[in-house]
C-alpha positions in Angstrom: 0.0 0.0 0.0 0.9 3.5 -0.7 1.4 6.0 1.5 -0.5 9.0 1.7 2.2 11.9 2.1 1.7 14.4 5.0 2.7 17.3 2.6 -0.1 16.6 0.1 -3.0 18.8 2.3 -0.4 21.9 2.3 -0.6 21.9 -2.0 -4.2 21.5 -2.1 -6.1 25.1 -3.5 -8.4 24.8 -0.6 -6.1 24.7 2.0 -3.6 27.9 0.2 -2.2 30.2 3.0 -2.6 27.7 6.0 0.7 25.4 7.3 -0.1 21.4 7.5 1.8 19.2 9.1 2.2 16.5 12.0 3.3 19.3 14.3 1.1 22.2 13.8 -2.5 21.8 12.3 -4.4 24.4 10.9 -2.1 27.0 12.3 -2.7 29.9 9.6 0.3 31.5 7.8 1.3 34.7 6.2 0.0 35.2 2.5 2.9 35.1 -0.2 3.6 38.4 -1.4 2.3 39.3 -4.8 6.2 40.2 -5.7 8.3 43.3 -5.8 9.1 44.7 -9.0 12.5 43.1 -9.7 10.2 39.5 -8.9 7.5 40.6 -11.2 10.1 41.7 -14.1 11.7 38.1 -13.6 8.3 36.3 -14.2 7.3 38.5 -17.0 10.3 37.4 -18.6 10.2 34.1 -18.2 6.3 34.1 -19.6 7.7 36.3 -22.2 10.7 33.5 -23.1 7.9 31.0 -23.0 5.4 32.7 -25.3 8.0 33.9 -28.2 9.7 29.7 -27.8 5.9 28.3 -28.4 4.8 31.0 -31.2 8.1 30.6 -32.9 7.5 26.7 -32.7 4.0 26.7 -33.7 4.8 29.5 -36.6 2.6 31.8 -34.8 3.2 35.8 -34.7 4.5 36.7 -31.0 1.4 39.3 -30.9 -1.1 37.2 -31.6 0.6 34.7 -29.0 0.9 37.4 -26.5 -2.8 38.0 -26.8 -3.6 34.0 -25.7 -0.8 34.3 -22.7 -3.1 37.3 -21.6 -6.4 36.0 -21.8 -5.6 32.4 -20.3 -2.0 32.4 -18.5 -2.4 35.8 -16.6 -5.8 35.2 -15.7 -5.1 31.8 -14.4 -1.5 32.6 -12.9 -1.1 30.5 -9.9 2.8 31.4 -9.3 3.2 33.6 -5.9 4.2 36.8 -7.7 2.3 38.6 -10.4 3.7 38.9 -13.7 4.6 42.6 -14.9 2.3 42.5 -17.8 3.7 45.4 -19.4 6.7 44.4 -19.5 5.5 41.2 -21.1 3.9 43.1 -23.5 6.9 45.4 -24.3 9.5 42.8 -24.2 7.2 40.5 -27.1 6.1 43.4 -29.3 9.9 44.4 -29.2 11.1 42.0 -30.1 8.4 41.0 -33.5 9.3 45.1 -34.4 13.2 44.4 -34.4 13.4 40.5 -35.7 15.4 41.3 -38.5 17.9 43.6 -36.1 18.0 41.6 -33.8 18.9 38.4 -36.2 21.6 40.7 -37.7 22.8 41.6 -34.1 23.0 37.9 -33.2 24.4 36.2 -36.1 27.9 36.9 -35.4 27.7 36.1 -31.8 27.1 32.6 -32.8 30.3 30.5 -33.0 32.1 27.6 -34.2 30.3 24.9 -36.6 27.2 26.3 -35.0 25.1 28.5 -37.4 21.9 30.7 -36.5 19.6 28.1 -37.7 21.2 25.1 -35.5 21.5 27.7 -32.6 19.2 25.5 -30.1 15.9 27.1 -30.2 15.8 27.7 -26.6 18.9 29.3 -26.0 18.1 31.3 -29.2 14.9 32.6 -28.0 16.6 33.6 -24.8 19.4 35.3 -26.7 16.5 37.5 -28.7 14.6 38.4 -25.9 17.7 39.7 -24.2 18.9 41.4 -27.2 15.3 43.2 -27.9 15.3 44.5 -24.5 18.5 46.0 -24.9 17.6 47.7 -27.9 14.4 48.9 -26.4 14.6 49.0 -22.7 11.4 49.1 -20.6 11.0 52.3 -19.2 7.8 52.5 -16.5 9.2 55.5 -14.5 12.2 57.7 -14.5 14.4 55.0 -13.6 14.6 52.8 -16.7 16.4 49.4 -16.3 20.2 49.6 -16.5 21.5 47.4 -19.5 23.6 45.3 -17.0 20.2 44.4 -15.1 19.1 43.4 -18.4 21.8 40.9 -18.9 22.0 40.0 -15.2 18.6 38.9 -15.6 19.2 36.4 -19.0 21.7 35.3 -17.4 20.3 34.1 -14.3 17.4 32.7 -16.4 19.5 30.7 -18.7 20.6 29.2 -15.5 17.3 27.7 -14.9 17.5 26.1 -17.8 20.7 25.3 -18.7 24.2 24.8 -17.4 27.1 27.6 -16.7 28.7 27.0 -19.9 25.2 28.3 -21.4 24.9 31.0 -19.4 28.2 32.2 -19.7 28.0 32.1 -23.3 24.5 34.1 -22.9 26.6 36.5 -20.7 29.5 37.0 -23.1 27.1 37.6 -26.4 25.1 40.1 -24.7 27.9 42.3 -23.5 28.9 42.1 -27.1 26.2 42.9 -28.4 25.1 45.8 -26.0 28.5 46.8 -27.0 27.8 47.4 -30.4 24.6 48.9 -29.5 25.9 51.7 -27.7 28.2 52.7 -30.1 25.5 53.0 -32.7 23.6 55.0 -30.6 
């Protein structure tokens, strides 16, 4: 026979917000926060990453796919911290307006026997989502995102994904690229 485990209760929706266990029952807990804005920029990208890879796999256009993420995974977000949906926005729409930039920005940065088109799609999405954001930064306030925070943040998400080799490679081609963005500008 299996055995039920005692951390099942805690995951189930109606029990959200309360701490089960054998030592403390029903004893309720602190609500997650809903993020701060570094957390919701983190999840917006990651959605955003998600939503280009699946509309460039499926040959749909990123708007159009950006339109289902925000009727179905938005409303129906179950992560602890909201998504910037702006940013998701911006960083998507960004990056359909400057594909052809943006494939000219990153062609060189591929290396070795590896071309463009056997760049693994992934790591390539990841790579164009960084690079469109440095071309057109998201600016909510007066403080618009540094470029380093930029590439901090692709770097720490190739992490999730992949290994340091990856996101050391990630690192390296978008200090290249911003780079040669800034000298253009």
């Amino acid at each position: 026979m299996i055995e039920k485990s005692k951390f099942t209760d805690y995951f189930a929706p109606e029990n959200a917000g309360k701490l089960k266990s054998s030592h403390c029952d029903d004893i309720p807990t602190k609500k997650p926060k809903r993020g701060s804005r570094y957390e919701r920029h983190r999840v917006a990208r990651i959605m955003a990453i998600q939503a280009f890879f699946e509309a460039q796999h499926n040959h749909i256009p990123a708007k159009k796919m950006a339109m289902r993420y925000m009727a179905h995974n938005f409303k129906n977000h179950t992560h602890p911290v909201n998504p910037d949906q702006n940013l998701f926005l911006h960083i998507l729409t960004g990056v359909e307006i400057q594909w052809e930039t943006i494939q000219d920005l990153l062609e060189p940065m591929v290396m070795g026997h590896w071309t463009i088109e056997t760049l693994d799609p992934l790591l390539k999405t990841i790579l164009s989502l960084g690079i469109g954001e440095l071309l057109t930064p998201y600016t909510p306030s007066e403080n618009p995102l540094k470029p380093t925070v930029i590439i901090s943040e692709y770097i720490e998400i190739t992490k999730g994904f992949y290994e340091d080799k990856e996101a050391a490679y990630v690192n390296k081609a978008l200090d290249e690229i911003y780079k040669i963005i800034s000298k253009n500008s």
